[in-house]
N, C-alpha and C positions, 0 to 999 in steps of 0.2 A: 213541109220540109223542115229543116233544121233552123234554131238559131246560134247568128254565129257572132261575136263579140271578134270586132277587128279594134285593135290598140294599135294606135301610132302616133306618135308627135307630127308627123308630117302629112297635114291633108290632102295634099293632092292626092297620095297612097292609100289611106283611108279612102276616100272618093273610089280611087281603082278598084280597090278590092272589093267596096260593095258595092258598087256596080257590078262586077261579074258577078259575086254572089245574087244578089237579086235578082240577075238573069238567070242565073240557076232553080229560085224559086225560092232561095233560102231568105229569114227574116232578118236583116240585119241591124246592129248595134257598135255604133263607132264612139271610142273612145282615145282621149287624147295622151293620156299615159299612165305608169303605171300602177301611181296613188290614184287615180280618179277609176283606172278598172277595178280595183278594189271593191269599191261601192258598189260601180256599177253590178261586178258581178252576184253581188248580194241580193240585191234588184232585181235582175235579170233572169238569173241563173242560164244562164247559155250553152248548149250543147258540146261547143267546141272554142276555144280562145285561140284568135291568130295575134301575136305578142311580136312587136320588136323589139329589141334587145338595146338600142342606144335612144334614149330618150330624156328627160327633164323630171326632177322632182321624183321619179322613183322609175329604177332600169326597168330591161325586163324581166335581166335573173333575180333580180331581189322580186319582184311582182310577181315570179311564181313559185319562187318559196312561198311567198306570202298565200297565193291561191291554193297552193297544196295542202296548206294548214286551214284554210277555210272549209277543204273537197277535197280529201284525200284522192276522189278520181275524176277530179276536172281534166279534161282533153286541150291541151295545149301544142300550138306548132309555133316555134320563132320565125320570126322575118327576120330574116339579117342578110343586111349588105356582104358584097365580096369584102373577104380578110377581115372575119369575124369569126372565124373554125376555132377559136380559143374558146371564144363568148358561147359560140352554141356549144362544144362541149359541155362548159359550165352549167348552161342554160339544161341540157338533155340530164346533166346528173342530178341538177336542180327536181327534176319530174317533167319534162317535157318531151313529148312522145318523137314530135320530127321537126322539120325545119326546111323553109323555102327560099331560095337565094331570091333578093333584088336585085334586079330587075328579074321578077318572077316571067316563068312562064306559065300560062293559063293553065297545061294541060298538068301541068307537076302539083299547083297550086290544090287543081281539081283532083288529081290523083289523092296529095298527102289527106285532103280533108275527108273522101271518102274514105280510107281508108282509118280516118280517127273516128267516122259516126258509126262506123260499122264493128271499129272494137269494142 
């Protein structure tokens, strides 16, 4: 399957996320925000970035500016909490292909990422 590079400051959410991913089958890579995905993603190279948007030491719209100037076609979707429609906009002009509300549902989650390995 795919690898999938989850960024969040908030472990619990990290935790959720690859847990379902790895139920999926996919290889997963948690990172804590958006200076340290940086690296990681250098590392890594990960098939698709799940990004939150409020985080510590570097957001997530500036972290994917930053990812787009590393991969012009790295596959990015934000996480963002309800009453963040400003931020994702940002975030989607930034280069970011979709975006999953927290408290996610499983099936939207698993919807937007097939649909980012598949383009």
């Amino acid at each position: 399957m795919a690898k999938i590079m989850v960024v969040d400051d908030a472990a619990f959410m990290r935790m959720k996320v690859s847990k379902l991913l790895m139920e999926l089958g996919h290889q997963v890579v948690e990172v804590d925000n958006g200076k340290n995905a940086l690296e990681k993603y250098k590392l890594e190279k990960p098939d698709v970035v799940l990004m939150d948007i409020t985080m510590p030491e570097m957001d997530g719209i500036t972290a994917v500016k930053e990812l787009k100037l590393i991969n012009p076609d790295v596959k990015i979707a934000m996480l963002s909490a309800m009453g963040q429609q400003q931020m994702v906009i940002e975030a989607i002009k930034a280069g970011a292909k979709d975006f999953v509300l927290k408290p996610f549902q499983t099936e939207k989650l698993v919807s937007v990422l097939t649909r980012l390995l598949n383009a």
